[in-house]
C-alpha positions as CSV (number, residue, x, y, z in Angstrom):
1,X,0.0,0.0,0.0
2,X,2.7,2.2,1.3
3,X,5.5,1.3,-1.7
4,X,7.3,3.6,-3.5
5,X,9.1,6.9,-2.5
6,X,8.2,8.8,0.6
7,X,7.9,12.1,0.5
8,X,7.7,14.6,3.4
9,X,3.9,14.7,3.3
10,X,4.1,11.1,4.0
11,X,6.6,11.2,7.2
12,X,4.4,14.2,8.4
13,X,1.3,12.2,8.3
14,X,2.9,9.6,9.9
15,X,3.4,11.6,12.8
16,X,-0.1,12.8,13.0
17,X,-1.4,9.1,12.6
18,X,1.4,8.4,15.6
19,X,0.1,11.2,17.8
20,X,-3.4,10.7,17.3
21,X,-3.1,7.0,18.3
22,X,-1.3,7.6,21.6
23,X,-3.9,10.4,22.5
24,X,-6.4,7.5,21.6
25,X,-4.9,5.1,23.5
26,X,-3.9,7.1,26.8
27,X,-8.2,7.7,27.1
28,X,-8.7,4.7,26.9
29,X,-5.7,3.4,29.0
30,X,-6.6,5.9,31.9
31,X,-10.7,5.2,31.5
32,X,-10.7,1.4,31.3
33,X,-7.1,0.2,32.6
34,X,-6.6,3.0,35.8
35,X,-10.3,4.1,36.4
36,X,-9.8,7.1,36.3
37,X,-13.5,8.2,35.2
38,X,-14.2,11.4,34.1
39,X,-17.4,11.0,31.9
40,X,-17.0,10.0,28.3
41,X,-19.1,13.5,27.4
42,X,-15.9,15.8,29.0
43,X,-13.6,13.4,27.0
44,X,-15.4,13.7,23.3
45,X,-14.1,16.0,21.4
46,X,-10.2,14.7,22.3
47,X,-12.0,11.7,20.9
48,X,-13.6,13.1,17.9
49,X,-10.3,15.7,17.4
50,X,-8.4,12.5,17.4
51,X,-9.9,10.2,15.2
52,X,-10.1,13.0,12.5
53,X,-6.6,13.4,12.9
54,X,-6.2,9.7,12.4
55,X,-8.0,10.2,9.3
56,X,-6.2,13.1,8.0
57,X,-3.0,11.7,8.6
58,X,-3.6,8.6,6.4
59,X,-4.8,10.3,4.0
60,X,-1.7,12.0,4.3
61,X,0.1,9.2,3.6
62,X,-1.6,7.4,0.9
63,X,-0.9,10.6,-1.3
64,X,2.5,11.4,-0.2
65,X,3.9,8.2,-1.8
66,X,5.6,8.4,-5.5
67,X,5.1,5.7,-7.6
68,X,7.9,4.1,-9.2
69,X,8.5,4.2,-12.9
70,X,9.4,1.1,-14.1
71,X,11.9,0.9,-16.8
72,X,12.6,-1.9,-18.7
């Protein structure tokens, strides 16, 4: 999916795919794991802001790979 060249759109997507994921998971790790309940309506839009992000950023990355020319 990922093959070709990467360009810097790609490594910067990356990051926000990366960043987004460990917001994601420290919610969830601190909700679930620690119980440390604070209402899942306070925690929303870290939610929603994150999974956009998620989105954005592999979209990111899908276009910020150059195909290869083959040459025979």
């Amino acid at each position: 999916m990922f093959t070709g060249r990467k360009t810097k759109i790609f490594w910067w997507g990356l990051i926000f795919c990366a960043l987004s994921v460990c917001v994601l998971f420290t919610i969830l790790w601190n909700n679930l794991v620690l119980g440390w309940f604070s209402g899942w309506r306070y925690l929303m839009p870290y939610i929603f802001g994150s999974v956009v992000f998620l989105l954005v950023g592999l979209y990111m990355m899908m276009s910020g790979v150059e195909k290869e020319e083959h040459r025979n």
